[in-house]
C-alpha positions as CSV (number, residue, x, y, z in Angstrom):
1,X,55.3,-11.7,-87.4
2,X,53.3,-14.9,-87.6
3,X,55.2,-16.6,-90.6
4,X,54.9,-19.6,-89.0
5,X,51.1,-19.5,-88.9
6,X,51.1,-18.1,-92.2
7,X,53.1,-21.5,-93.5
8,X,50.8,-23.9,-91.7
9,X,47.7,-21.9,-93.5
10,X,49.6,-22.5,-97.2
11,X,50.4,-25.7,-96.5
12,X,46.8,-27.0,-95.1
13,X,45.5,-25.6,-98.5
14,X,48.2,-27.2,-100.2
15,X,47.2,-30.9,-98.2
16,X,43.4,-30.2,-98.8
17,X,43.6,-29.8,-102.4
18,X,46.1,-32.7,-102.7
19,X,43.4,-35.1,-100.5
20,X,43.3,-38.2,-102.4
21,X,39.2,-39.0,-101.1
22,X,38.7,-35.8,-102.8
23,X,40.0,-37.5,-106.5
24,X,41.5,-34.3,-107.7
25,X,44.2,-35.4,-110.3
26,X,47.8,-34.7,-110.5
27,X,47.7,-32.3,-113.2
28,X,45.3,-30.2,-111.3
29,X,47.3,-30.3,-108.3
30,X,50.2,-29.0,-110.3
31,X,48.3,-26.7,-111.8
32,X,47.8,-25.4,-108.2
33,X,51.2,-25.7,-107.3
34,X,52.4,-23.5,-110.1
35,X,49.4,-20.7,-109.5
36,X,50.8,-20.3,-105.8
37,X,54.9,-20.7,-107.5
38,X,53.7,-17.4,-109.3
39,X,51.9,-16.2,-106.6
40,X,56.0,-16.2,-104.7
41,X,57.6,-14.9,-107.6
42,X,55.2,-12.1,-107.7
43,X,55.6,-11.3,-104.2
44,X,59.8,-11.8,-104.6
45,X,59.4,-9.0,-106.9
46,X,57.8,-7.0,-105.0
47,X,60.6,-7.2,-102.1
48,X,63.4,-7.3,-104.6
49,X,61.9,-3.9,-105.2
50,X,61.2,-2.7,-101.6
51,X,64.1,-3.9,-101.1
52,X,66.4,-1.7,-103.6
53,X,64.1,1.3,-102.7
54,X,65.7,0.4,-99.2
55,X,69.1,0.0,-100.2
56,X,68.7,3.8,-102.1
57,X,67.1,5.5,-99.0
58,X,70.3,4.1,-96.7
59,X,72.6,5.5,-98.9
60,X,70.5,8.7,-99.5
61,X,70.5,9.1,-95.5
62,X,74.4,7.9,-95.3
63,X,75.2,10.7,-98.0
64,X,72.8,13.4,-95.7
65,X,74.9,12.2,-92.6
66,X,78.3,12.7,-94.1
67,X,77.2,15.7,-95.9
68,X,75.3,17.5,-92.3
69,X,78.5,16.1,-90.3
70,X,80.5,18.5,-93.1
71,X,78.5,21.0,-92.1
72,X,78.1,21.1,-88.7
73,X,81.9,21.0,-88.9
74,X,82.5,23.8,-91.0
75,X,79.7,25.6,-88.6
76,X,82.2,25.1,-86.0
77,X,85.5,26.3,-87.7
78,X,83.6,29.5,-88.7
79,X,82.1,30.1,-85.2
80,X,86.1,29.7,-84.2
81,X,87.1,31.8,-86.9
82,X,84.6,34.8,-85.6
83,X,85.8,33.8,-81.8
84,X,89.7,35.0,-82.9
85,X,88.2,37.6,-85.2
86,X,86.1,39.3,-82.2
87,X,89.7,38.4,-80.1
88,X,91.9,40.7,-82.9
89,X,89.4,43.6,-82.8
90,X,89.3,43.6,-79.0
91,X,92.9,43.8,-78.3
92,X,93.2,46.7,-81.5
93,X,90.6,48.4,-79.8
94,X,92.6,48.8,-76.4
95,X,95.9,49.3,-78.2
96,X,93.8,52.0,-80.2
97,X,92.2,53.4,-76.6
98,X,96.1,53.4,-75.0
99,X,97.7,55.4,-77.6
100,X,94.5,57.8,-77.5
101,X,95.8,58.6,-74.3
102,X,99.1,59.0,-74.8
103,X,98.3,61.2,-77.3
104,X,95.9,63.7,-75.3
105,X,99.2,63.4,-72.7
106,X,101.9,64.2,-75.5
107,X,99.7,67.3,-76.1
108,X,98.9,68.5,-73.1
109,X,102.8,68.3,-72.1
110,X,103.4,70.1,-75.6
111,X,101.2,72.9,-75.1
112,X,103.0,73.7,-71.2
113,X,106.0,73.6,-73.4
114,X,105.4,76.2,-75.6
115,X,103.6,78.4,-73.1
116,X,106.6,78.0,-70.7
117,X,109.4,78.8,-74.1
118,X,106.8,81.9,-74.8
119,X,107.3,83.1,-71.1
120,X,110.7,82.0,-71.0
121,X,111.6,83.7,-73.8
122,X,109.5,87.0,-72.9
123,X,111.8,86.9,-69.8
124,X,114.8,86.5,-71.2
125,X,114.4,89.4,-73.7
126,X,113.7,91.7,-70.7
127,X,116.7,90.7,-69.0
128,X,118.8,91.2,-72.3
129,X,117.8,94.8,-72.4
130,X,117.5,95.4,-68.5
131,X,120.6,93.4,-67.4
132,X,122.8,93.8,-70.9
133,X,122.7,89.8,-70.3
134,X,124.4,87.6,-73.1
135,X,122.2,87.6,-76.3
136,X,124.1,84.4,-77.3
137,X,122.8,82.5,-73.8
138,X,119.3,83.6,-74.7
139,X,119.4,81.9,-78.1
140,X,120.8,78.8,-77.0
141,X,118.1,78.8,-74.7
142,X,115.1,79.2,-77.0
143,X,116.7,76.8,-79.7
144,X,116.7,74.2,-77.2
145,X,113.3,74.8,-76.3
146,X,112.4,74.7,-80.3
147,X,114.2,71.5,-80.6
148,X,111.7,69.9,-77.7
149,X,109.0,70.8,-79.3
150,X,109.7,69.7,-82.4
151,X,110.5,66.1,-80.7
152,X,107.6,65.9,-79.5
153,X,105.7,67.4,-82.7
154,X,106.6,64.6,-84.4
155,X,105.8,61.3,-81.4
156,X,102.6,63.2,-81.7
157,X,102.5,62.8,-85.4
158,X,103.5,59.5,-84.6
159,X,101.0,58.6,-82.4
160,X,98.2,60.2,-84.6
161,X,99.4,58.3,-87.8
162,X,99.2,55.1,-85.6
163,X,95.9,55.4,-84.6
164,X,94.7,56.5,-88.0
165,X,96.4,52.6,-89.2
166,X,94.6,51.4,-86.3
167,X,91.5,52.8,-87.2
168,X,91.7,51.6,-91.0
169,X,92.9,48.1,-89.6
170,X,89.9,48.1,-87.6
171,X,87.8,48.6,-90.2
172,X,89.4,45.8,-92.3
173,X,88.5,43.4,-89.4
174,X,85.3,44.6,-89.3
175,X,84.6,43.4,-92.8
176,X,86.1,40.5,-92.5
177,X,84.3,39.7,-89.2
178,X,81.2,40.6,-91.6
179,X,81.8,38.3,-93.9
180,X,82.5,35.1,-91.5
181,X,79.5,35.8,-89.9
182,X,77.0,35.8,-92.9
183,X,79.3,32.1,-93.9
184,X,78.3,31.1,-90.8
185,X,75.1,31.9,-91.2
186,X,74.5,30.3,-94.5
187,X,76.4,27.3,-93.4
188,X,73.7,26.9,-90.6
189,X,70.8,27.2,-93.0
190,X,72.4,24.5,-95.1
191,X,72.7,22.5,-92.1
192,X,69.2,22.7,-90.9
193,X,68.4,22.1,-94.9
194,X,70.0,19.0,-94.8
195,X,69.1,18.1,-91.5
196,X,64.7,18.5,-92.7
197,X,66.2,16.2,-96.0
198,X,67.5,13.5,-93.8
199,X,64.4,13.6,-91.6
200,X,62.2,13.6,-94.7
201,X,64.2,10.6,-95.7
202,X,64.1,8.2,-92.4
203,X,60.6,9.0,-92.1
204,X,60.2,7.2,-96.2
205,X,62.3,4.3,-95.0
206,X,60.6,3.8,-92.1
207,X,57.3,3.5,-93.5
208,X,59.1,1.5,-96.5
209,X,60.1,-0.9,-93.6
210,X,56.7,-1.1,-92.6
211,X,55.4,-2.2,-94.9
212,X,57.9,-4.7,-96.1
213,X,56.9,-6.1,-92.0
214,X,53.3,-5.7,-92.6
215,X,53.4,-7.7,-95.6
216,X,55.3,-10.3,-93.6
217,X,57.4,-10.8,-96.9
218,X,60.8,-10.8,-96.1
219,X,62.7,-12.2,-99.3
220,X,64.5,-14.9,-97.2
221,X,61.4,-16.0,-95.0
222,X,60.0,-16.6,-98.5
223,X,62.6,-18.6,-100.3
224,X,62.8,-21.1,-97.0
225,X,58.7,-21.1,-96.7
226,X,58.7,-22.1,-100.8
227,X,61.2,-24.6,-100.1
228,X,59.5,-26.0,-97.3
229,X,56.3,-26.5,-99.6
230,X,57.8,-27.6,-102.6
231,X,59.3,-30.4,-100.4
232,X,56.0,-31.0,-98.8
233,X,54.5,-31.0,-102.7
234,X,57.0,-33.7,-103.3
235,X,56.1,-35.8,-100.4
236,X,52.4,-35.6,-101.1
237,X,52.8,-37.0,-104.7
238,X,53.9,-40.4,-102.9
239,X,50.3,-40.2,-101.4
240,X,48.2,-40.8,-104.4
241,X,49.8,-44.6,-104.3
242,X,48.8,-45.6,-101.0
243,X,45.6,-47.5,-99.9
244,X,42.9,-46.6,-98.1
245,X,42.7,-48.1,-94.6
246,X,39.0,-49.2,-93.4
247,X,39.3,-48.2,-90.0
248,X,35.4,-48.3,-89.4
249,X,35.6,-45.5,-87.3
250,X,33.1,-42.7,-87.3
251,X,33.3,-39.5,-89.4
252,X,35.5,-37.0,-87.4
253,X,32.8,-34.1,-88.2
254,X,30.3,-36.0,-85.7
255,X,32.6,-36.9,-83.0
256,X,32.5,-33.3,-82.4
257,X,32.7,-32.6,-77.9
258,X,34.2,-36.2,-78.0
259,X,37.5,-36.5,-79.2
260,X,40.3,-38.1,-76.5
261,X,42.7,-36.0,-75.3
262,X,46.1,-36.6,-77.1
263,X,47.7,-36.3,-73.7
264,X,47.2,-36.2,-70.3
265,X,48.8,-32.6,-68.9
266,X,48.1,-29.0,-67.9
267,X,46.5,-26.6,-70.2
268,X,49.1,-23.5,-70.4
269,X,48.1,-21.5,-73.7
270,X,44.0,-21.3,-74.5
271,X,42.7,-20.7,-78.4
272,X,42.8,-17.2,-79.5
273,X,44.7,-15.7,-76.3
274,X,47.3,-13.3,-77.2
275,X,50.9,-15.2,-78.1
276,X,52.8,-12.5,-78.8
277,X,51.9,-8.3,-79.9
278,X,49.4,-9.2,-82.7
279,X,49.8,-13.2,-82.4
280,X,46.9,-15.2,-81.1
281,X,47.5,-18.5,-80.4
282,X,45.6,-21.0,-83.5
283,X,45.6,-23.8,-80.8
284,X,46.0,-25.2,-77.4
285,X,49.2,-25.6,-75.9
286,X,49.3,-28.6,-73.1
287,X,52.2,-28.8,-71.0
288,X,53.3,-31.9,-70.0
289,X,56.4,-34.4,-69.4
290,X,59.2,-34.8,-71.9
291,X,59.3,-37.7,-73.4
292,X,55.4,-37.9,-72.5
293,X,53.2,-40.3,-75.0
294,X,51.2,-38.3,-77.8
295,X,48.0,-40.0,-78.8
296,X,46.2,-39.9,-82.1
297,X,42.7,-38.0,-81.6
298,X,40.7,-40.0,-84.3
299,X,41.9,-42.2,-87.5
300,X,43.5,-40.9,-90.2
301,X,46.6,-40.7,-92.6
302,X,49.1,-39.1,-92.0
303,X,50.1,-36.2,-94.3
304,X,52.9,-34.5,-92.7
305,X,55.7,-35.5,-90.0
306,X,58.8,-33.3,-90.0
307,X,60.7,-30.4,-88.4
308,X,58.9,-27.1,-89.5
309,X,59.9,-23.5,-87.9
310,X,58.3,-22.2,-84.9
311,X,56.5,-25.4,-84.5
312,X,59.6,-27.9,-84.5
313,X,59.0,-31.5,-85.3
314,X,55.5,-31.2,-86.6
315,X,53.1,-34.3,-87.4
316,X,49.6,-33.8,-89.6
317,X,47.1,-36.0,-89.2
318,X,44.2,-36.0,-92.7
319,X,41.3,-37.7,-90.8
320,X,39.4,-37.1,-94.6
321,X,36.2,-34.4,-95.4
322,X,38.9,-31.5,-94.7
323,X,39.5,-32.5,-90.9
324,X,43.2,-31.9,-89.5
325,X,44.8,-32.5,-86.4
326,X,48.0,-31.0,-85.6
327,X,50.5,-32.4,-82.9
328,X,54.0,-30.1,-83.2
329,X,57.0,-29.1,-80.6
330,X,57.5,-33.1,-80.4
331,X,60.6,-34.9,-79.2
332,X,59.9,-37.7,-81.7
333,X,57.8,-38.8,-84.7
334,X,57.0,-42.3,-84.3
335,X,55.0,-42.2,-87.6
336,X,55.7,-41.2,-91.3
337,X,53.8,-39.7,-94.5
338,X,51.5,-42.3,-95.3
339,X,51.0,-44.3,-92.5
340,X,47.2,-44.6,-91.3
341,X,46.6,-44.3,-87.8
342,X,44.0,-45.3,-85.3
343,X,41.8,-43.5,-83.1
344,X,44.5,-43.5,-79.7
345,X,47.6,-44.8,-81.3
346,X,51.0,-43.3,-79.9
347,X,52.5,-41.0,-82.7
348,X,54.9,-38.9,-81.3
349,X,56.7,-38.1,-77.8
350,X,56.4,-35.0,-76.0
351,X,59.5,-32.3,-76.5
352,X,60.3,-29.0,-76.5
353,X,61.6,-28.6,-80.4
354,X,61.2,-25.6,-82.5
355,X,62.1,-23.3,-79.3
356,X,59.5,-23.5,-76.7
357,X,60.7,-22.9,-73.3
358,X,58.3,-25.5,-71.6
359,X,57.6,-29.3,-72.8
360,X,54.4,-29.4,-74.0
361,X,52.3,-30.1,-76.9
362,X,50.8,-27.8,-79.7
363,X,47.6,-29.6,-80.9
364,X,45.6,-28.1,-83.5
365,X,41.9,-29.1,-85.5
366,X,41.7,-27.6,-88.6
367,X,38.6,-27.9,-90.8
368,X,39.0,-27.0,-94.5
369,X,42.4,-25.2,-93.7
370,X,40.7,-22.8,-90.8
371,X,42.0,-23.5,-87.3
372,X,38.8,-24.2,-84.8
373,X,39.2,-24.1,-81.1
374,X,40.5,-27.4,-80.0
375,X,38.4,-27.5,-76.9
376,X,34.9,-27.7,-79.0
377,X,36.2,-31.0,-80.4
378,X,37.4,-32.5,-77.5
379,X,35.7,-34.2,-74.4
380,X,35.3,-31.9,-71.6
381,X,37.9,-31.0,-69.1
382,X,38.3,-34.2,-66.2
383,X,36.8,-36.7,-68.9
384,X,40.1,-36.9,-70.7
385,X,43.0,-39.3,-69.3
């Protein structure tokens, strides 16, 4: 974001409609001042606004994070709970298919049983009447027989009663594994629900935090850019005071091509190359010596000198007819607000203020409040020393 440019812009208009040659009053110049006072407020609003439709869409997305980690939580206790369901069912199911085949055993042996008693007792009964044998010994014989296969009457009883208990327990689980799968299911389609609300959501905010960026009207950048011109405003009145100096000098607009250089040094940054993503550079950036000697381009008065962000310690040169020159990232200000300067007077020493990597200088013409390229104004490249 170019705030900084956007600050130099406001604050040229502010210096071209407070230009004393121009004879515009005080009371109109407040009455300008106050038009771009509302102009802030208004735009405060706005962000105040933007900036509690922010605050709600956070919270709505906090809420929508809490609520789908809930979910996906619960997702995941169910998906356990049908894990030891499946598990229960499983281990029935082979308790169910090992006393299936005890039972087919228990009644296989039962059947030999009562065909061996039958034969047994066939044979006995022959040798009662054949052999005069002991009719008591042949009783004995089949009631022992009877009492075996009621034993194992009844573990087959047994048996089948447990496997009908298993089968009705089976069935139980069944349901019940029924019924955590379709909450599992619906706690999935809530989670994706919630899920598409929270997308729906960031995609708001983020276009919410585009445009507050696009606007370049963060509430903070504007309350320290509306301080910064109110105390420029202030400054300015102290202008209307001072005498005009007769320097004799020519008109800057026709010492156009033949403006001094205001320093002798490399040029690093050209007029209108790309600064940053989006950022063209107003100006010329020369690169030279700290501590180097800054030269005034032409007469003038001077309008500004004083640390202003992303340009550091800035001085502004009025050189009258709505003609500017800019000199910023300065180690020193050898001038003040007021003071009228000649055509190649040292004003300010080369720095690196307002966080430029390189020592240099930022020099700017401005004409009615529009930056021009630098290089039109001054003499040509190797005619400047």
């Amino acid at each position: 974001m170019q705030t900084w440019a956007g600050l130099i812009t406001a604050m040229l208009a502010l210096l071209l409609f407070t230009d004393i040659t121009a004879g515009e009053g005080y009371h109109s110049k407040a009455e300008r001042l106050e038009k771009l006072r509302a102009e802030i407020v208004g735009i405060r609003a706005e962000l105040r606004g933007d900036q509690r439709r922010e605050d709600s869409l956070t919270q709505q997305l906090q809420r929508l994070d809490e609520d789908i980690g809930g979910a996906a939580a619960g997702v995941h206790e169910l998906a356990v709970a049908v894990q030891a369901q499946r598990r229960r069912i499983a281990k029935l199911r082979t308790r169910y298919e090992r006393n299936s085949g005890r039972l087919t055993q228990q009644r296989t042996y039962l059947a030999r049983e009562i065909v061996a008693a039958y034969a047994l007792g066939r044979d006995q009964y022959l040798r009662l009447i054949l052999n005069q044998e002991d009719p008591n010994r042949l009783e004995r014989v089949q009631v022992y027989y009877e009492y075996f296969r009621q034993a194992r009457g009844r573990r087959i009883q047994e048996a089948v009663q447990a496997l009908q208990s298993m089968d009705s327990l089976e069935q139980k689980l069944q349901v019940e594994l029924a019924q955590l799968e379709e909450l599992k299911r619906q706690r999935i389609v809530r989670q994706k629900d919630l899920q598409r609300d929270r997308r729906q959501r960031a995609v708001l905010l983020r276009q919410l935090r585009r445009h507050m960026a696009d606007q370049g009207q963060r509430l903070q950048r504007l309350q320290a850019d509306a301080a910064e011109l109110t105390k420029l405003v202030q400054r300015l009145r102290t202008l209307a005071d001072i005498p005009a100096a007769n320097t004799g000098e020519r008109p800057f607009r026709v010492r156009k091509g033949q403006l001094a250089w205001p320093l002798t040094g490399k040029l690093a940054a050209h007029y209108g190359a790309e600064r940053d993503v989006g950022v063209l550079w107003q100006g010329v950036f020369i690169a030279a010596a700290e501590g180097s000697a800054v030269h005034a381009v032409a007469g003038g008065r001077v309008v500004f000198a004083d640390w202003l962000r992303g340009l550091g310690l800035l001085l502004i040169i009025d050189h009258g007819g709505g003609y500017m020159t800019l000199y910023g990232h300065n180690q020193s200000l050898y001038k003040g607000i007021g003071d009228w300067i000649e055509a190649g007077e040292i004003i300010a020493a080369v720095g690196v203020s307002g966080g430029v990597s390189h020592a240099g200088l930022y020099f700017e013409v401005r004409v009615r409040g529009k930056p021009e390229n630098p290089l039109a104004w001054l003499r040509p490249v190797g005619q400047h020393g």
